[in-house]
MARPA-963632 format. One record per atom (N, C-alpha, C): residue number from 1; residue in one letter; atom name; x, y, z. Coordinates in steps of 0.05 Angstrom, whole numbers. Layout:
<drenkols>
   i aa at      x      y      z
 NUM  A CA      X      Y      Z
...
</drenkols>
This chain:
<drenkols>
   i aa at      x      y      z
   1  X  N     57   -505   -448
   1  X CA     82   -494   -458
   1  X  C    104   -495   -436
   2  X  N     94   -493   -419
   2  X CA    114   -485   -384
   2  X  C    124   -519   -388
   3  X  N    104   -537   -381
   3  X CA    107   -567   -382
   3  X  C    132   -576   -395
   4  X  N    124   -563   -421
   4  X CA    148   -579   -448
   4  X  C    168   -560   -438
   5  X  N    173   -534   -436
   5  X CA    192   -527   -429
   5  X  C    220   -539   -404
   6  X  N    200   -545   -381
   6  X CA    215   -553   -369
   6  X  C    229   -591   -370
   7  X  N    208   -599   -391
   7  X CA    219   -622   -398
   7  X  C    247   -624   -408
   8  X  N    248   -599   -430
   8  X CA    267   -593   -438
   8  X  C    294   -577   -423
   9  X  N    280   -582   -410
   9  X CA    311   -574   -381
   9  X  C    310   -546   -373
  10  X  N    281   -530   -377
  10  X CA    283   -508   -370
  10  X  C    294   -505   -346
  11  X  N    311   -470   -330
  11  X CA    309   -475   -311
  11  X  C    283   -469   -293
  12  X  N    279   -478   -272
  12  X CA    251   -477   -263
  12  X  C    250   -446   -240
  13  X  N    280   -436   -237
  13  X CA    287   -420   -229
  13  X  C    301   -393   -237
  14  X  N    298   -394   -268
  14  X CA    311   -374   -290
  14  X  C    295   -343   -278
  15  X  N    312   -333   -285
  15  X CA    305   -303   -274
  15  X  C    308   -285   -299
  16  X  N    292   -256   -296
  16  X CA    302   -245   -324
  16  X  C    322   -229   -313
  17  X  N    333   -216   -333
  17  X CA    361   -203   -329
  17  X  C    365   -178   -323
  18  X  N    339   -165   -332
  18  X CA    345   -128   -335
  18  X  C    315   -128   -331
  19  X  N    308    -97   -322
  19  X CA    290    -87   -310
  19  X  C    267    -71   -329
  20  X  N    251    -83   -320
  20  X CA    222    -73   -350
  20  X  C    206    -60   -338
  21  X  N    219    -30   -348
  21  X CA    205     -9   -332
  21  X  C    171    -11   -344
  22  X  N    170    -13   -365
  22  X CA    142    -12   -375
  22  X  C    118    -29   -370
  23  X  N    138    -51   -354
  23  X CA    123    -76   -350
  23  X  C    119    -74   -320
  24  X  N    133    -52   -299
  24  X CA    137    -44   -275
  24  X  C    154    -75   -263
  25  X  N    171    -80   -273
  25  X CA    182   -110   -269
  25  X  C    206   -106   -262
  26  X  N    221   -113   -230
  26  X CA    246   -111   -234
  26  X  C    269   -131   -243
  27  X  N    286   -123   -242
  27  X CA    314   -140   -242
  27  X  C    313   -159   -233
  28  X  N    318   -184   -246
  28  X CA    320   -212   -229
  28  X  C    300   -226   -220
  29  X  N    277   -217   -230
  29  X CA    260   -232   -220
  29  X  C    243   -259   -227
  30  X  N    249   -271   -209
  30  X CA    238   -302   -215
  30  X  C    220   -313   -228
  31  X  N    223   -338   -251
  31  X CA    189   -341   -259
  31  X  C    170   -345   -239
  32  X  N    183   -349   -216
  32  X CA    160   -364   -203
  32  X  C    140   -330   -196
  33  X  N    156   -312   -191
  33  X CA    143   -285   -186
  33  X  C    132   -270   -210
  34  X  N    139   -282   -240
  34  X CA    125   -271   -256
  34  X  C     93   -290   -253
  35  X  N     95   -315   -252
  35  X CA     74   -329   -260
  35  X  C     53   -318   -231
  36  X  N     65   -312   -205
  36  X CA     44   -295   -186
  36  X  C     33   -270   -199
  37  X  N     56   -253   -209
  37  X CA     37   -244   -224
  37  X  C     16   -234   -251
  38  X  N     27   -244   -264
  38  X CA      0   -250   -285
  38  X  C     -9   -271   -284
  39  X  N    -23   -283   -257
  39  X CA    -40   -292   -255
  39  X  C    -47   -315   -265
  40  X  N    -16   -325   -269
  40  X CA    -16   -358   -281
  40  X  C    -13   -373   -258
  41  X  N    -30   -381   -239
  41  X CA    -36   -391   -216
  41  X  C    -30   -422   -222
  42  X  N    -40   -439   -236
  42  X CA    -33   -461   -247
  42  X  C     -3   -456   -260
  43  X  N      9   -447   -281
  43  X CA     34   -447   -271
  43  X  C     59   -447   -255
  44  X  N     50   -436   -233
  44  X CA     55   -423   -208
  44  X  C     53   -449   -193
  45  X  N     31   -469   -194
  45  X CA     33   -491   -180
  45  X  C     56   -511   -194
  46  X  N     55   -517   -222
  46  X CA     72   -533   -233
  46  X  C    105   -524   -232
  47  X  N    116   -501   -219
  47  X CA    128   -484   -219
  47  X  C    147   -498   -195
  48  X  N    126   -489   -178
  48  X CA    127   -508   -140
  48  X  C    138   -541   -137
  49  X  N    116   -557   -163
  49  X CA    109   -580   -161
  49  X  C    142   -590   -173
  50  X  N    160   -571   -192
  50  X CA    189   -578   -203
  50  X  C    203   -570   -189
  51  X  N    199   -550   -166
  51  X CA    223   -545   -149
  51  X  C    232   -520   -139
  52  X  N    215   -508   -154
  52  X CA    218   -470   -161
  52  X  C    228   -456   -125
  53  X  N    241   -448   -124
  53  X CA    244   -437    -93
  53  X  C    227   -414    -88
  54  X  N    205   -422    -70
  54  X CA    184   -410    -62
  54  X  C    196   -379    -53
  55  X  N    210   -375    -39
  55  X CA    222   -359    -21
  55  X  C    250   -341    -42
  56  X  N    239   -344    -73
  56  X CA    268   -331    -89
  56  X  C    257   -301    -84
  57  X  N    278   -285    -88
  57  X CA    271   -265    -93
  57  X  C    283   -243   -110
  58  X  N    278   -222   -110
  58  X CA    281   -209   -140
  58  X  C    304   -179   -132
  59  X  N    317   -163   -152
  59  X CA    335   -152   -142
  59  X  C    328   -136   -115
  60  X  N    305   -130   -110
  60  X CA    290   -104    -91
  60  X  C    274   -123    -62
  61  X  N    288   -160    -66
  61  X CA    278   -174    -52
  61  X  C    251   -181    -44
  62  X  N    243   -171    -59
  62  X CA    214   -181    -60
  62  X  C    207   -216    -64
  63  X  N    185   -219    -55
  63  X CA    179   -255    -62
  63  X  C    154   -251    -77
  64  X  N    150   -282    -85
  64  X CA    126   -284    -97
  64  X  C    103   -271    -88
  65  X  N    102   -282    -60
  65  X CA     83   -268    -46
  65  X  C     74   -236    -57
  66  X  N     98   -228    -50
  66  X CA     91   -200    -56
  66  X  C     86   -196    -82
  67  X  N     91   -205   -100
  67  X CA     90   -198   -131
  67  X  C     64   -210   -134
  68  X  N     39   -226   -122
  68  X CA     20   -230   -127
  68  X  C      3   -207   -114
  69  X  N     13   -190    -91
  69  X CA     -7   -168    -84
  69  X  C     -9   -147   -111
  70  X  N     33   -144   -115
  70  X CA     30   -131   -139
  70  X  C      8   -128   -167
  71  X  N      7   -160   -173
  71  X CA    -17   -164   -193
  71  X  C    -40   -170   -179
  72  X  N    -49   -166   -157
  72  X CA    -77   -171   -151
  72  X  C    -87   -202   -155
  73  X  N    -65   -217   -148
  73  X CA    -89   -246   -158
  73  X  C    -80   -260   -130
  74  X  N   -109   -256   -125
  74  X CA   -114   -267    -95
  74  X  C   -105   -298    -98
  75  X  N   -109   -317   -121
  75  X CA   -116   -339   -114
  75  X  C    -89   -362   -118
  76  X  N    -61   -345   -121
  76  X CA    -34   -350   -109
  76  X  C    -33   -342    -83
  77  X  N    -40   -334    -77
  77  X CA    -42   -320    -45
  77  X  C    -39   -351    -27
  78  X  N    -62   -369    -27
  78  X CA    -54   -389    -10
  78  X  C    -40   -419    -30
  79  X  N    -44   -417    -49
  79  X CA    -21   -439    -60
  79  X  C      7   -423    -39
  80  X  N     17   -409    -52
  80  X CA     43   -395    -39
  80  X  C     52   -404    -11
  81  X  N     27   -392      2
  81  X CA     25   -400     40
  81  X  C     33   -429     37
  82  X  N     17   -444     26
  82  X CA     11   -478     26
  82  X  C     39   -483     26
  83  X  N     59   -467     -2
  83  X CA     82   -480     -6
  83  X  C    103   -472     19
  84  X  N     97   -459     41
  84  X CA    112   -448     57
  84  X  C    131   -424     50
  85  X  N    112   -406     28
  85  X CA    129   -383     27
  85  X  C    130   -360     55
  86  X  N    156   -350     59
  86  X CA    168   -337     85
  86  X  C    151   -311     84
  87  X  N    122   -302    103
  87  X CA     99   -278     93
  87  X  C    125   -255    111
  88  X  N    139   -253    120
  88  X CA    154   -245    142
  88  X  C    186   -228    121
  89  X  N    185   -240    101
  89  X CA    207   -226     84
  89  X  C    194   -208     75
  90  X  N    221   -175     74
  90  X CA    205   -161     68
  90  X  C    230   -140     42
  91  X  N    208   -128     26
  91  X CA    222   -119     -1
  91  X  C    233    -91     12
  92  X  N    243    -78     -4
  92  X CA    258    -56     -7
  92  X  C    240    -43    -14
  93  X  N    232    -19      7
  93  X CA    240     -8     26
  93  X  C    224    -14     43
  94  X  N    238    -38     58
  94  X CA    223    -56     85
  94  X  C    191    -56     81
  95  X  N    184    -60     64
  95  X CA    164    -69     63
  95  X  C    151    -96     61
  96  X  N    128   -102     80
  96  X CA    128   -129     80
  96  X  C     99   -145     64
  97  X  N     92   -164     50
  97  X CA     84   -169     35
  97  X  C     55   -163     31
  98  X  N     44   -154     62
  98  X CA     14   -144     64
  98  X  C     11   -113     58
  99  X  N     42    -94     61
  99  X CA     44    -70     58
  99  X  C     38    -65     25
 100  X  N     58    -93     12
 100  X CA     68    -78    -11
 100  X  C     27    -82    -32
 101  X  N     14    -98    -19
 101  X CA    -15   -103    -22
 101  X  C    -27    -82    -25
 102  X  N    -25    -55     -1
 102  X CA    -38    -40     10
 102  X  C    -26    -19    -12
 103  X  N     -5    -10    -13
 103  X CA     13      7    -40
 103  X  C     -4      4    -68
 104  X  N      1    -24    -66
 104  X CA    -13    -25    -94
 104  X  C    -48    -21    -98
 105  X  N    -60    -23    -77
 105  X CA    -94    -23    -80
 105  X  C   -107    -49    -83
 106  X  N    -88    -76    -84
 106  X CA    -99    -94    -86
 106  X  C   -109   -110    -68
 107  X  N   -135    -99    -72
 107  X CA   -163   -105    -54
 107  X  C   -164   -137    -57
 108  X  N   -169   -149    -75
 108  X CA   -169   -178    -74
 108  X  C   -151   -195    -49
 109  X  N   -121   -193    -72
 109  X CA   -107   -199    -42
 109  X  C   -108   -192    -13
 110  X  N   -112   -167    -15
 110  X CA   -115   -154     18
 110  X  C   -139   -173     39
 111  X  N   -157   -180     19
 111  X CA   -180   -195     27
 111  X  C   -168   -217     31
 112  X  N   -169   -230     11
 112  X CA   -160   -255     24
 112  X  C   -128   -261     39
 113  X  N   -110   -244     43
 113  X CA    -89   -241     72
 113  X  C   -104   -242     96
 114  X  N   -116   -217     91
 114  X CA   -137   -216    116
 114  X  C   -155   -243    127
 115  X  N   -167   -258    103
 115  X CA   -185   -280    106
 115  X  C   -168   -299    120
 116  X  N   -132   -310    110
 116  X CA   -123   -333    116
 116  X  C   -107   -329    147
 117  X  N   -108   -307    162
 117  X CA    -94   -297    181
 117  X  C   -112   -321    205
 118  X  N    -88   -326    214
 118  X CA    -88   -345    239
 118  X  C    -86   -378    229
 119  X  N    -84   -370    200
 119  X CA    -87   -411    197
 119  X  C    -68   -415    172
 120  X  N    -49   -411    152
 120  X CA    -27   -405    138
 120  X  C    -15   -378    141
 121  X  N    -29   -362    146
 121  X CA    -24   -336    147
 121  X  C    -14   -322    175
 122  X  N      5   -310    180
 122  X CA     13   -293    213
 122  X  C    -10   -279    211
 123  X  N    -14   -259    243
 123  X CA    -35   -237    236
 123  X  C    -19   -215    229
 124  X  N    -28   -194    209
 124  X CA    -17   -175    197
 124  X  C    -29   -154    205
 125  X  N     -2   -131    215
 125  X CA      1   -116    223
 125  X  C    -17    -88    206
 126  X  N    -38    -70    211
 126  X CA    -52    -53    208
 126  X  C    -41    -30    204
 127  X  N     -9    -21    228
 127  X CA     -5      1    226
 127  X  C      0     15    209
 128  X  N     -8     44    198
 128  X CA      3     59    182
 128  X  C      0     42    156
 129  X  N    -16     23    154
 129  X CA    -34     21    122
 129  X  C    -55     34    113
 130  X  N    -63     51    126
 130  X CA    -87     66    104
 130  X  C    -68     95     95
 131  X  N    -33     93    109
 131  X CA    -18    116     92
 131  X  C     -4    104     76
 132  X  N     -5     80     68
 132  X CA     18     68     52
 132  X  C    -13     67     28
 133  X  N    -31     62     28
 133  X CA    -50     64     15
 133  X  C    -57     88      0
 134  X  N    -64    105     11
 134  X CA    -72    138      6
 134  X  C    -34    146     -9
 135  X  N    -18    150      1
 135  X CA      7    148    -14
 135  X  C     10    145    -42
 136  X  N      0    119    -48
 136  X CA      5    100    -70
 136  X  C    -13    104    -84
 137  X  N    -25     77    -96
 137  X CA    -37     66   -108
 137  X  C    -71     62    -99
 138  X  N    -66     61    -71
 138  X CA    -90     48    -61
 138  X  C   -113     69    -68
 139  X  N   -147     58    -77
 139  X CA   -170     81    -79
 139  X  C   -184     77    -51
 140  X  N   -212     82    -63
 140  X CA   -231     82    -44
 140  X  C   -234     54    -31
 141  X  N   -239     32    -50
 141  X CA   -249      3    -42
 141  X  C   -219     -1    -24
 142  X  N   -201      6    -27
 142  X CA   -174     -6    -10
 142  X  C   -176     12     19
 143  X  N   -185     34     11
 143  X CA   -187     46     41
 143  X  C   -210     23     59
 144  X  N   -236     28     42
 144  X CA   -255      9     55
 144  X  C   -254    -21     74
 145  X  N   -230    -24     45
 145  X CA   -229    -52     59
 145  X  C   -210    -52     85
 146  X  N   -189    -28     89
 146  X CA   -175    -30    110
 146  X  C   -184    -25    131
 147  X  N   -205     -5    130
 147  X CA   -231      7    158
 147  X  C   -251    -18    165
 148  X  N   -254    -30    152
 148  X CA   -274    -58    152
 148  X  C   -250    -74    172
 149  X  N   -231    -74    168
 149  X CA   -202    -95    184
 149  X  C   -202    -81    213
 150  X  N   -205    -55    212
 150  X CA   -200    -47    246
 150  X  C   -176    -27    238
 151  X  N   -176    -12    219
 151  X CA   -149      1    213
 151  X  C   -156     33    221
 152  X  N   -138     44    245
 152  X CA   -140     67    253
 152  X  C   -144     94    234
 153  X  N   -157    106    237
 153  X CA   -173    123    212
 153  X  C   -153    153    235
 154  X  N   -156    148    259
 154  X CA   -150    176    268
 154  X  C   -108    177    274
 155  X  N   -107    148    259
 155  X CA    -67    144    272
 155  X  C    -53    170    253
 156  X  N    -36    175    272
 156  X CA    -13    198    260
 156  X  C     15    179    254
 157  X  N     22    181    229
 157  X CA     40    169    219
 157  X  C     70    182    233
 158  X  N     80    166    238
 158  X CA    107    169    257
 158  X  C    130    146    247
 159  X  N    154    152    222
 159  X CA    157    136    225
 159  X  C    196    143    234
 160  X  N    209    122    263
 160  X CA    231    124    267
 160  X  C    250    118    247
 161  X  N    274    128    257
 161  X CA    298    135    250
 161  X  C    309    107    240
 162  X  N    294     89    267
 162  X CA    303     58    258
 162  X  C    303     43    229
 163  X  N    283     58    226
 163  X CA    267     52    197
 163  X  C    280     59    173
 164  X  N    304     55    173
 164  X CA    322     77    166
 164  X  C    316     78    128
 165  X  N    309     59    120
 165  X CA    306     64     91
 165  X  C    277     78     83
 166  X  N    254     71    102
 166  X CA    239     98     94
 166  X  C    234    121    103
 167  X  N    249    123    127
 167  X CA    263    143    138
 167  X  C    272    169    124
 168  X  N    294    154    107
 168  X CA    317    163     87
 168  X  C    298    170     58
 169  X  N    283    155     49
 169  X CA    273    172     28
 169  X  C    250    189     28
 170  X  N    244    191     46
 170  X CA    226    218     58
 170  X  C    247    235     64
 171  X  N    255    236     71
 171  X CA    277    266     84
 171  X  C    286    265     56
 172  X  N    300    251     34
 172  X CA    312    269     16
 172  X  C    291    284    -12
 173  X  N    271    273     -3
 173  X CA    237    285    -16
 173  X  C    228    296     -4
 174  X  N    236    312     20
 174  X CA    232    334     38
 174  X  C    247    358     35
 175  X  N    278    341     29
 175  X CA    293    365     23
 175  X  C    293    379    -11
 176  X  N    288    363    -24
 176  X CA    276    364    -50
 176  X  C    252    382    -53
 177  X  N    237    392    -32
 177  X CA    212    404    -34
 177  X  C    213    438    -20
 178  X  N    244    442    -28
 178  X CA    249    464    -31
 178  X  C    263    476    -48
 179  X  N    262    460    -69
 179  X CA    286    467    -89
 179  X  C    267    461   -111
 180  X  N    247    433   -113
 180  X CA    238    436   -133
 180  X  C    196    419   -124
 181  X  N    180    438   -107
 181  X CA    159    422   -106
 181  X  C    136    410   -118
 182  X  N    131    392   -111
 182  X CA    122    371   -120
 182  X  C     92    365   -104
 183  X  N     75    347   -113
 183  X CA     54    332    -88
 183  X  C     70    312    -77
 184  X  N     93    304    -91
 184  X CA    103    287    -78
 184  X  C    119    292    -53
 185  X  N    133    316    -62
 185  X CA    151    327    -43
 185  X  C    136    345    -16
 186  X  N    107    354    -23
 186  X CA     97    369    -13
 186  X  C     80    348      7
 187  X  N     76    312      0
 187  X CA     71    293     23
 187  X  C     89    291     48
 188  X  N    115    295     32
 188  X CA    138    286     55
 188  X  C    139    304     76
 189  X  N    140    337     56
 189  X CA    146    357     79
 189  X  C    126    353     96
 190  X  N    101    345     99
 190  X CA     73    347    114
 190  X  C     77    325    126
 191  X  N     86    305    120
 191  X CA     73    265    127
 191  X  C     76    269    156
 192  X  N     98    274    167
 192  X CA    105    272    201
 192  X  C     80    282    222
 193  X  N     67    261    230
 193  X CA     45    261    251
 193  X  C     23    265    228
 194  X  N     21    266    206
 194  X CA     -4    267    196
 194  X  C    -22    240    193
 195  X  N    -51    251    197
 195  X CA    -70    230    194
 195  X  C    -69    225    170
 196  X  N    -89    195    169
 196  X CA    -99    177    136
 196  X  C   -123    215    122
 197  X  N   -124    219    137
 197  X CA   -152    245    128
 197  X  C   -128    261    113
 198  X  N   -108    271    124
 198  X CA    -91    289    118
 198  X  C    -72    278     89
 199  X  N    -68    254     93
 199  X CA    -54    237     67
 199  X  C    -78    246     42
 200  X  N   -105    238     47
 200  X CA   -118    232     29
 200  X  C   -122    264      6
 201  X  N   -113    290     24
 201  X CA   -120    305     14
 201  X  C    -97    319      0
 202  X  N    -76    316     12
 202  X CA    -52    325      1
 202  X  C    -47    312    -31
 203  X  N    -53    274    -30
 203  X CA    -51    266    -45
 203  X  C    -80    264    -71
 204  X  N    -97    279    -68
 204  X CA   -117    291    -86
 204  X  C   -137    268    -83
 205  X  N   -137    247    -68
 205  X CA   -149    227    -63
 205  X  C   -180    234    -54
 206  X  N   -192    251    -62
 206  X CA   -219    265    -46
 206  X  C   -233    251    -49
 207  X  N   -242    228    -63
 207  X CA   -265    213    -56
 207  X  C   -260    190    -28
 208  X  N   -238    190    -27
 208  X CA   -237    174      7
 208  X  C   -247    184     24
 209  X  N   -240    223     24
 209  X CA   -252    229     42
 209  X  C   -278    226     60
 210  X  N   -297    233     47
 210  X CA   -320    219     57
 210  X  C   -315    190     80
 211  X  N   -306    175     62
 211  X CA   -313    149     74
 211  X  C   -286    159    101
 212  X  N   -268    159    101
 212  X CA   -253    170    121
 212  X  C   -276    174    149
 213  X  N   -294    203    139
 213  X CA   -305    224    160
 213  X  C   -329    199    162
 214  X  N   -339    182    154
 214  X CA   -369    174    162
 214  X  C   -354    144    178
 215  X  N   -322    133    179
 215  X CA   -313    118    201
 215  X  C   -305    134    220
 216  X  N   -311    160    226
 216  X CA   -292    169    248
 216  X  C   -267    194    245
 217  X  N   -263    193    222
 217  X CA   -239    212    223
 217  X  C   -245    234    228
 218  X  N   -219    252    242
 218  X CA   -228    275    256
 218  X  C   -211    295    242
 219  X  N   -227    315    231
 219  X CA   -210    339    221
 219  X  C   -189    366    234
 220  X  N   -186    359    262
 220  X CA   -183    373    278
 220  X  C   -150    366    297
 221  X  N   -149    342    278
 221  X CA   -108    318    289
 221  X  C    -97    334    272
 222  X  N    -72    355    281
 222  X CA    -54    366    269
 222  X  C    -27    343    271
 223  X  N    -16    351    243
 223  X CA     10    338    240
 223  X  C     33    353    259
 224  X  N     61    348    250
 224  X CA     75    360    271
 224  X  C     87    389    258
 225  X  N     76    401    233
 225  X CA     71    422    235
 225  X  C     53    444    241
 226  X  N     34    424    260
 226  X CA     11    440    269
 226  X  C    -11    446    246
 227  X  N    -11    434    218
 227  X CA    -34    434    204
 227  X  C    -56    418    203
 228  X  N    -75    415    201
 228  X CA    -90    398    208
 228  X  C   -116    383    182
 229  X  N   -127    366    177
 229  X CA   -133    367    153
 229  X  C   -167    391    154
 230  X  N   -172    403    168
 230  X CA   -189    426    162
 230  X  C   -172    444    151
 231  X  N   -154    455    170
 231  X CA   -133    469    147
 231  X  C   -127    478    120
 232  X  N   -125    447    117
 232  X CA   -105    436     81
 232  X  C   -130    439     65
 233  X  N   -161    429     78
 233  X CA   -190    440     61
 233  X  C   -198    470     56
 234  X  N   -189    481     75
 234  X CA   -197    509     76
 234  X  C   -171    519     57
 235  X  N   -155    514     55
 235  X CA   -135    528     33
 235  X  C   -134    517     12
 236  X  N   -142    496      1
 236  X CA   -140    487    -21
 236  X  C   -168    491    -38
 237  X  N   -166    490    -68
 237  X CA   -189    489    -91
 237  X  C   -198    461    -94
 238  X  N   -211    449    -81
 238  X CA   -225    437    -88
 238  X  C   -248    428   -109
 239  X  N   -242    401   -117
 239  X CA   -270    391   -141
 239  X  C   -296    381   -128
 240  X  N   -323    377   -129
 240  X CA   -335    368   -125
 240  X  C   -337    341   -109
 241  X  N   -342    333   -100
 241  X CA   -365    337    -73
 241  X  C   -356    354    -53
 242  X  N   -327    354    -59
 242  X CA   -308    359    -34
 242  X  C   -310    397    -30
 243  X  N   -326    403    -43
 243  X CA   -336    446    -30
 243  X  C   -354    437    -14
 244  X  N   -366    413     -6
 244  X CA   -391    408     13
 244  X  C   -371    413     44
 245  X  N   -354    383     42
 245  X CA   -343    386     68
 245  X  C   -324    411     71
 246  X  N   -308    422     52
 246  X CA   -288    444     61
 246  X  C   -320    473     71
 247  X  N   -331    469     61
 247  X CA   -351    490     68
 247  X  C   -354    485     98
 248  X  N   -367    460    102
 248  X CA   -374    448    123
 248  X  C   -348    457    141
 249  X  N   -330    456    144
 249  X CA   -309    464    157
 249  X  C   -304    490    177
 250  X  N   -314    514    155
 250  X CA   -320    539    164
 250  X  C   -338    540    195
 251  X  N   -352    520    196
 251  X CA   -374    529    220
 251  X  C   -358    501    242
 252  X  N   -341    491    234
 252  X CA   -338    476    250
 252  X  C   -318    477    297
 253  X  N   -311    502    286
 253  X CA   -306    519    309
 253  X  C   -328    520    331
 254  X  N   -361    519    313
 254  X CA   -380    524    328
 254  X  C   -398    505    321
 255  X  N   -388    483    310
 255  X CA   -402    452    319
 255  X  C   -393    433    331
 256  X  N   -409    408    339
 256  X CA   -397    385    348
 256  X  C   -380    375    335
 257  X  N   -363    351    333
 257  X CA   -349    332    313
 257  X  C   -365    326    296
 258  X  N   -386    309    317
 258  X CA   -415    287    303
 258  X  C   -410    305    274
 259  X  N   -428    326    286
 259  X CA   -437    345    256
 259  X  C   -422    345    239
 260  X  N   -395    355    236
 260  X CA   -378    346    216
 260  X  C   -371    319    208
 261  X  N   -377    302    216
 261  X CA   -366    273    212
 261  X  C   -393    275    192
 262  X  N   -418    274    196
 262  X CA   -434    264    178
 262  X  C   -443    287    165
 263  X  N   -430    305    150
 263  X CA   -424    310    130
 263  X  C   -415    300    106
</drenkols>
């Protein structure tokens, strides 16, 4: 259908026009970034093979690239590379195409980014993805797969002023979280110096935890309000499994780490 279409003079670069919230699709976005993502990978090549600009991007600047982490289909991932799409452009809000992977949970892609790094692929940056993960979208298998990569389990999220667009929408979902709170608003007010342990709990994400504490994470890294994720366990109601470790917590004054880690 793509074929005859463009026989017929489609353009090979037509964009849609308005924003499909239901479809989570924005403004302007390219066929070539719809066919990344639903996973019409063969379209996607014939797309390339007419001329399609690898490197279009969509009102929020995103590229194909990224719109295949979006849909999870790893196997645009290196056609894309092949065609020399730019892995280094990055969407609104500066996010760059391995981030917007990690947001979404898509483990596939993440895998294979990770797999093509050093040979189409730059090496991609680790920092502060298991909070853009825990944040979002990402579950357990996306945490896993980021601890499997070498991804700091004990980093305190810090992010500058430079940074100015996610900077800027944290502070005004900070200031928001006194007027009207939220988990959302109640991440922002906390996020500054908080660990991936401390994300995971704020954001109700409790089955990460575990895997968190059995790579290492330490319950005892306060954010820069001085809370720490023992803390946020001991005050909060917890669901199952998670009364094991907030229990576990109580005696932790008068245990090792070890002991609490393998819990």
């Amino acid at each position: 259908m793509v074929s005859a279409l463009l026989k017929g003079k489609a353009d090979v670069n037509d964009r849609i026009t308005k924003m499909k919230l239901d479809a989570n699709l924005t403004k302007h976005l390219p066929v070539l970034s719809l066919a990344a993502t639903y996973h019409a990978t063969e379209v996607l090549r014939l797309l390339l093979s007419q001329g399609a600009r690898v490197n279009g991007l969509c009102v929020n600047r995103g590229s194909a690239l990224g719109w295949a982490g979006v849909g999870d289909n790893a196997s645009a991932v290196q056609v894309l590379l092949e065609a020399r799409v730019d892995p280094h452009l990055k969407a609104f809000p500066d996010v760059s195409p391995f981030r917007t992977t990690c947001i979404c949970g898509s483990v596939a892609v993440m895998k294979e980014i990770l797999r093509l790094q050093g040979q189409h692929m730059p090496q991609v940056s680790l920092r502060f993805c298991l909070h853009s993960a825990l944040a979002f979208e990402g579950q357990s298998d996306a945490i896993s797969c980021l601890i499997e990569a070498k991804a700091d389990v004990n980093e305190r999220l810090q992010i500058p002023m430079s940074r100015r667009s996610w900077w800027g929408l944290l502070k005004i979902y900070h200031a928001a979280h006194y007027v009207s709170p939220s988990k959302l608003t109640t991440l922002a007010y906390h996020h500054y110096g908080a660990s991936p342990l401390i994300f995971s709990i704020l954001t109700g994400k409790f089955e990460c935890i575990p895997i968190l504490l059995a790579a290492g994470a330490r319950l005892d890294i306060p954010n820069d309000r001085g809370k720490t994720a023992s803390d946020f366990l001991q005050q909060m109601s917890l669901p199952e499994p998670c009364v094991e470790i907030r229990s576990a917590t109580n005696g932790a004054n008068d245990e090792d780490s070890d002991d609490c880690i393998s819990i």
